[in-house]
C-alpha positions, 0 to 999 in steps of 0.5 A, spaced: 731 216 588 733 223 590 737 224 584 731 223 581 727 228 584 732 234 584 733 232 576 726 233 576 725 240 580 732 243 574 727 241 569 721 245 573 725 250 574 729 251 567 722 251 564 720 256 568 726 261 566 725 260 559 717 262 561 720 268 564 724 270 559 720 269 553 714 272 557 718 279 559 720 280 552 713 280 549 710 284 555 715 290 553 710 291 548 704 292 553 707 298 555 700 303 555 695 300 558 698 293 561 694 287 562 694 285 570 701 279 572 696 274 574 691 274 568 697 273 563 700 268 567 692 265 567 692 266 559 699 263 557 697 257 563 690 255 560 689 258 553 697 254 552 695 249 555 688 248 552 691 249 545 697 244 546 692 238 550 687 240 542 693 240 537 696 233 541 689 229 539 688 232 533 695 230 531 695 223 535 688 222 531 691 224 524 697 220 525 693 214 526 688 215 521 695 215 516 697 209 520 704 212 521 707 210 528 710 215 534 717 212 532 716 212 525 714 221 525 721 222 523 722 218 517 722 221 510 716 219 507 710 221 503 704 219 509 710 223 514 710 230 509 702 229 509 702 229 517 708 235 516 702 240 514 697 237 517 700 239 523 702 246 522 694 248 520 692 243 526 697 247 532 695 254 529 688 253 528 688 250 536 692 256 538 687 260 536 682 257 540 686 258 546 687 265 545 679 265 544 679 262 551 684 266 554 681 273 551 674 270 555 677 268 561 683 274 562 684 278 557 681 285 555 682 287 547 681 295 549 687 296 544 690 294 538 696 291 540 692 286 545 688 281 539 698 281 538 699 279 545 694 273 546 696 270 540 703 271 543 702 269 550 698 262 548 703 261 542 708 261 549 705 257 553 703 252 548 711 251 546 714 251 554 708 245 555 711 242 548 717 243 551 716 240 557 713 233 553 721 233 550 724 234 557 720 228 559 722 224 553 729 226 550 732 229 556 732 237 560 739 238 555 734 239 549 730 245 553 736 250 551 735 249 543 728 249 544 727 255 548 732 259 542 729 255 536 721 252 537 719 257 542 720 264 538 717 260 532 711 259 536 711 265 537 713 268 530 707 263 526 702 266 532 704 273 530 702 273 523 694 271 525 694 276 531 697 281 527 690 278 523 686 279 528 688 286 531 685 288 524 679 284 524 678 287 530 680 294 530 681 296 523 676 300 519 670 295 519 668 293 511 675 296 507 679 291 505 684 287 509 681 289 515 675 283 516 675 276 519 676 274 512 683 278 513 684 273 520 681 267 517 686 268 511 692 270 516 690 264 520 691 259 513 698 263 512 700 261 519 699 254 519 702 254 511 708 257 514 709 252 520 707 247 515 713 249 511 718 249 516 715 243 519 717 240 511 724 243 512 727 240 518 723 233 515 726 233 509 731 238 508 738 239 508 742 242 514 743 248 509 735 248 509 735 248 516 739 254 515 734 258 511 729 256 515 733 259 521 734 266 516 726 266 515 725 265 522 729 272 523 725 275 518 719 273 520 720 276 528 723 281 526 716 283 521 712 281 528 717 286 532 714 292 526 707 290 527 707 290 534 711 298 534 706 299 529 699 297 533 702 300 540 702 307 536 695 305 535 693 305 542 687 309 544 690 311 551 696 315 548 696 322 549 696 326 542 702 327 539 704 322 544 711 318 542 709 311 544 717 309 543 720 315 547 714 318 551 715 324 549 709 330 546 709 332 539 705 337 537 698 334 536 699 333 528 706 330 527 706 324 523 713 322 527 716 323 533 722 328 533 725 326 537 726 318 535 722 318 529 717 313 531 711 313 527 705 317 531 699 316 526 696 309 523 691 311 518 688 304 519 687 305 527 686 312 527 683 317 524 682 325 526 675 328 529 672 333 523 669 337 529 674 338 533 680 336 530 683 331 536 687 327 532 687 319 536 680 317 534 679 310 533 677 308 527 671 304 529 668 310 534 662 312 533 663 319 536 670 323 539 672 321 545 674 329 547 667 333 544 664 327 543 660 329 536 658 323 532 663 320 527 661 318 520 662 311 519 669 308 516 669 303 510 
């Protein structure tokens, strides 16, 4: 029994470091004006876990409604394909409700980079609850190459609709690539993706499963560029201001000259005609420095 009850605090206690680690790498890029410890926490527990409780039952009913078996999910037929894709659209659809949630309950969208940071901290919390139900069932050996494997590409399919979202909620209202129509088609994108990936460890081959690791570097390394791109966008920087080094540039630098980072995103921020401030957000309706209305941006 005591056995038993130590076995369980390892679990809790792996579990949480793997929360940790994965949590600390995402709030690096919260470095401007950062969301309050507590909140995150509160967004990755309920907003996680409210996508994780919604995805279960829409996959248990599907399942179902296909007659398939728990045991026989992993089973290589066309009902477990069905399911396969299924599953990749359904868990990215209720991740995107628990970022609802998590932006309703804790989370302010004051810059652009926090629409990327909500999908990112539920997508978190949803993959350490998963991994919590595969510890309870195979064991706490399997929560390593969980953490390593499943979590970043969690993380990396909630990536591609937060990016979606930041531009649905922050780029130029009415031009192309910049409306809800944009969030709900990277939405689509991003259960298409773990639809995919769903299909290939199924169905394919180790070799498969490799191309699938290969795609999944790309794809956090593209979130990785995204999130740089709307850090640069980010109202609370200074003109000229480098978002990566923190150094001043003069006002009108396209790039930091000390490392290069892109200082201006033309899709986030535009220049005051009046008074030349060059860090308006698209969407303003008047300069933040001299306060002159701004003509509205399609």
């Amino acid at each position: 029994m005591l056995t038993r009850v130590n076995d369980g605090w390892v679990t809790v206690g792996a579990l949480l470091l793997g929360a940790l680690v994965w949590l600390a790498l995402v709030r690096r890029y919260d470095r401007l004006h950062p969301q309050a410890t507590g909140r995150l926490v509160g967004a990755l527990v309920l907003g996680g876990g409210l996508a994780l409780a919604l995805a279960t039952l829409g996959n248990e009913a599907f399942a179902a409604l296909l007659g398939l078996k728990a045991g026989a999910i992993g089973a290589r037929t066309g009902q477990t394909v069905v399911f396969a894709l299924f599953a990749g659209l359904n868990e990215e659809l209720c991740k995107a409700l628990g970022a609802a949630l998590a932006v309703r309950l804790f989370l302010r969208l004051d810059e652009p980079v926090d629409a990327m940071l909500a999908a990112l901290t539920v997508a978190l919390g949803f993959a350490v609850g998963e991994n919590a139900l595969y510890a309870q069932q195979y064991g706490r050996e399997v929560l390593l190459v969980r953490f390593l494997w499943p979590v970043p590409a969690h993380l990396a399919y909630a990536a591609v609709w937060g990016y979606g979202l930041a531009r649905a909620r922050f780029g130029p209202p009415g031009a192309p690539g910049s409306g809800w129509r944009t969030f709900a088609t990277s939405l689509v994108g991003a259960g298409l993706l773990h639809a995919t990936a769903n299909l290939v460890l199924l169905l394919g081959p180790n070799a498969a499963a490799l191309v699938g690791l290969s795609a999944l570097v790309g794809l956090l390394w593209l979130a990785h560029q995204h999130l740089l791109r709307l850090v640069a966008a980010s109202p609370y920087l200074e003109p000229g201001e480098c978002p990566e080094c923190r150094n001043l540039n003069p006002d009108d630098s396209p790039v930091c000259v000390y490392c290069g980072t892109t200082l201006r995103d033309p899709d986030f921020v535009r220049s005051c005609p009046s008074c030349a401030f060059p860090r308006v957000p698209i969407r303003a309706t008047a300069c933040p420095r001299c306060h002159a209305p701004l003509p509205h941006t399609a």
